[in-house]
C-alpha positions as CSV (number, residue, x, y, z in Angstrom):
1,X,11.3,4.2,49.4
2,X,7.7,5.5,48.9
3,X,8.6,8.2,46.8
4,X,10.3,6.1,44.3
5,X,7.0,3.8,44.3
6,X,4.8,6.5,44.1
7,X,6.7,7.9,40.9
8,X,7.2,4.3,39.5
9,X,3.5,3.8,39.4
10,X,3.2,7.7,38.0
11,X,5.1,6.6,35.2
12,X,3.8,3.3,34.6
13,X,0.4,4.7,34.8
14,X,1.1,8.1,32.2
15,X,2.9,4.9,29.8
16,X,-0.3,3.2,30.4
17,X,-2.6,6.4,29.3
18,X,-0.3,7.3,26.3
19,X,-0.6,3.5,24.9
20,X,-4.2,3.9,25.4
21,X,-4.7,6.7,23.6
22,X,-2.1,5.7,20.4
23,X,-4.6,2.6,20.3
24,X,-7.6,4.5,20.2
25,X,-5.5,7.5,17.2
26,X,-5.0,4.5,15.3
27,X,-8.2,3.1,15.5
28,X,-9.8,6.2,14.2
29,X,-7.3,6.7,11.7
30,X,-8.3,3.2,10.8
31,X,-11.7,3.5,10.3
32,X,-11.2,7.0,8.6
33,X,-8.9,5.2,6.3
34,X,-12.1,2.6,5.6
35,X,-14.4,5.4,4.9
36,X,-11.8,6.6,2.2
37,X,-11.0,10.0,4.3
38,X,-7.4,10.0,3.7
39,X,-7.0,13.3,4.3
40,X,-8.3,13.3,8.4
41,X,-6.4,9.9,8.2
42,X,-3.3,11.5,7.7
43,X,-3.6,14.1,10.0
44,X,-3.7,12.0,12.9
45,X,-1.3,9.6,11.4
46,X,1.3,12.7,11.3
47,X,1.1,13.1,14.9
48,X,1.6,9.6,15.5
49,X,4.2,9.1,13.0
50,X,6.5,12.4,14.4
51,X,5.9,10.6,18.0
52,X,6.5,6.9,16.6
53,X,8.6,7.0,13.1
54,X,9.8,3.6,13.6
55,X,6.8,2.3,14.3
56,X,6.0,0.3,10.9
57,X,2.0,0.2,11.0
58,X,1.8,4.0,11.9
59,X,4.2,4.6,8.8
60,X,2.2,2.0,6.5
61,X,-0.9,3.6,7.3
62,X,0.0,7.1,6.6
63,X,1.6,6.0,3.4
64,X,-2.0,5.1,2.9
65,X,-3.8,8.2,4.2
66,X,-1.1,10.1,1.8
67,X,-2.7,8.0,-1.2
68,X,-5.6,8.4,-0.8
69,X,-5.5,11.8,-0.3
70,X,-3.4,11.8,-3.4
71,X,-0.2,13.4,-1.7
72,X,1.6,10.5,-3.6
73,X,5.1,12.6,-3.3
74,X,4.4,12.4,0.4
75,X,3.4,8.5,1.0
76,X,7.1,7.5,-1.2
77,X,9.2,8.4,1.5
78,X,7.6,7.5,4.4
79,X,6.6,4.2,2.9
80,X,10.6,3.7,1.5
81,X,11.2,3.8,4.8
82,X,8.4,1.6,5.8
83,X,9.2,-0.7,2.8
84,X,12.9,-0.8,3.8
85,X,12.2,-1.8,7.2
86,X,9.6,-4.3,7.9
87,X,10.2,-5.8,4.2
88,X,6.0,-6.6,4.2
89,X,4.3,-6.8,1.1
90,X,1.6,-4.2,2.7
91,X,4.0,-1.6,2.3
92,X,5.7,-2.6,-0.8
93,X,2.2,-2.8,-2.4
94,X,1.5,0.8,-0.9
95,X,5.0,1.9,-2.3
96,X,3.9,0.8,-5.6
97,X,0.8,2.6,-6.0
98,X,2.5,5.7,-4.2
99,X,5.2,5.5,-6.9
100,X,2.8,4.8,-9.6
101,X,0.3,7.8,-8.6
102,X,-2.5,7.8,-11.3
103,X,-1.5,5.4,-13.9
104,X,-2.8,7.6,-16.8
105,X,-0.5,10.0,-16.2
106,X,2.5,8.2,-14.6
107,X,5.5,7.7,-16.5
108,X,7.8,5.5,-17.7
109,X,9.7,5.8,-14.6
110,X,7.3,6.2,-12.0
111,X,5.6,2.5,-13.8
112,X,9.4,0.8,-13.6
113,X,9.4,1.8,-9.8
114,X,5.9,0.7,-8.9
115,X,6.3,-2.7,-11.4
116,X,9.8,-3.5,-9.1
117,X,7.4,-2.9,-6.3
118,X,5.0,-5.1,-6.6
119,X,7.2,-7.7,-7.5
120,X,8.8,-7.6,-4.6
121,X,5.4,-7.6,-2.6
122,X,4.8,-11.1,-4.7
123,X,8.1,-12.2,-3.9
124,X,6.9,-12.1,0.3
125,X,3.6,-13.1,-0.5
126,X,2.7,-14.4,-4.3
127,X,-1.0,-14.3,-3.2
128,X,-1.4,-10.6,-2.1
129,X,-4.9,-9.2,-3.0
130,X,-4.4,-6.8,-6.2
131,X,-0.8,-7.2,-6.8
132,X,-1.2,-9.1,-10.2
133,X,-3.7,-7.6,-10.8
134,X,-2.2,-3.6,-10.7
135,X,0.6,-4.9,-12.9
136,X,-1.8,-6.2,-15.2
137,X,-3.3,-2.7,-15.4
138,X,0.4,-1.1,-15.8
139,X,1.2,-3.3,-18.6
140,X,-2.0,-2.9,-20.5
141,X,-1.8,0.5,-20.2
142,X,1.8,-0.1,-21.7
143,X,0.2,-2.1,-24.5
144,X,2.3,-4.9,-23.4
145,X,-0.8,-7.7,-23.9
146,X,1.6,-11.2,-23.2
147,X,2.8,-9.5,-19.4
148,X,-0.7,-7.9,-19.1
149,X,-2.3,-11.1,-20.3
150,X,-0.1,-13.2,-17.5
151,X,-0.8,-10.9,-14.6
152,X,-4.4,-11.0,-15.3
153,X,-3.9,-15.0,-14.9
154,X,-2.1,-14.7,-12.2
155,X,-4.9,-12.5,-10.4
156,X,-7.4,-15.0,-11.3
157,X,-5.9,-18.1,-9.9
158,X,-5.6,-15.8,-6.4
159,X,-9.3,-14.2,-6.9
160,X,-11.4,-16.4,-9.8
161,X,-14.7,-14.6,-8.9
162,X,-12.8,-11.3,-10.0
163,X,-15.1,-10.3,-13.0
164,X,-12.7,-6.8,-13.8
165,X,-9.7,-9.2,-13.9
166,X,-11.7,-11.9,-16.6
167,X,-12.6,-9.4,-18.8
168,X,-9.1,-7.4,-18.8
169,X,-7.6,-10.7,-19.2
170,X,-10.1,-12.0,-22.1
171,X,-9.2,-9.0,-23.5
172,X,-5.3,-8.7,-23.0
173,X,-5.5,-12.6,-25.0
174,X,-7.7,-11.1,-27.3
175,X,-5.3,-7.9,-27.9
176,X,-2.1,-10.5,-28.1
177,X,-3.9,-12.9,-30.9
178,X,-4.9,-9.6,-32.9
179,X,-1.1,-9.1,-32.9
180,X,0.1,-11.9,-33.5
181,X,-2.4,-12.5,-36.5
182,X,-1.3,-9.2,-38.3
């Protein structure tokens, strides 16, 4: 009987360390993340993402290392996944700008998959930070000034003090009256 509580408390304590130490991977990933170091983000995300692939926060965040590290053909599937999953609007709203890439040279396509994105992410939470707001951006760039004009809206009444989103939108309503008056 004192072998099998001595290797009970082995094991509870080795499950004790290896908790420990993904808590302190992901803080460090974390605050790599915040720094904008996607790239050393990611590579300690990997190793916790091959140990722990169902583990939601691990796969959100490396979605996010992959961004900004601008391995966007790495972040979709890992965030699909993610996405797929935990149904949060983190990871749809990371899915969309994985899918979108850089919007200046995204296409038609890659736009559809990142708009269907982020309206998902609105449908779970219609006040996520940015959302409206990187639609906006999608259809301006799409010349569509009535959708960009309403997503700019829509950003304000979650964010009024947002001075990008006031002039984008004074100048998505200024683009639709031009139009309109031709």
């Amino acid at each position: 009987m004192k072998h099998f509580d001595e290797t009970l408390r082995y094991e509870q304590r080795m499950i004790t360390m290896a908790e420990e130490q993904y808590y302190r991977q992901m803080r460090e990933a974390a605050a790599l993340l915040s720094s904008g170091d996607g790239k050393n983000a990611a590579v300690l995300l990997e190793r916790l993402y091959e140990l722990r692939p169902d583990d939601i926060d691990v796969a959100t965040n490396l979605g996010a290392a992959y961004i900004l590290s601008k391995q966007y053909k790495l972040a979709i599937p890992v965030l699909e996944a993610a996405a797929n999953a935990a149904d949060s609007a983190v990871a749809w709203v990371n899915l969309a700008a994985a899918y979108l890439g850089t919007l200046q040279l995204s296409t038609r396509e890659q736009q559809d998959k990142a708009i269907a994105a982020y309206e998902r992410a609105l449908e779970l939470d219609p006040r996520y930070p940015n959302a409206h707001y990187n639609l906006g951006l999608i259809y301006e760039h799409r010349r569509d000034w009535a959708n960009a004009r309403r997503m700019f809206e829509q950003a304000l009444r979650v964010n009024p003090a947002d001075n990008d989103a006031q002039t984008l939108f004074a100048r998505a309503h200024k683009r639709l009256e031009d139009e309109r008056s031709e």
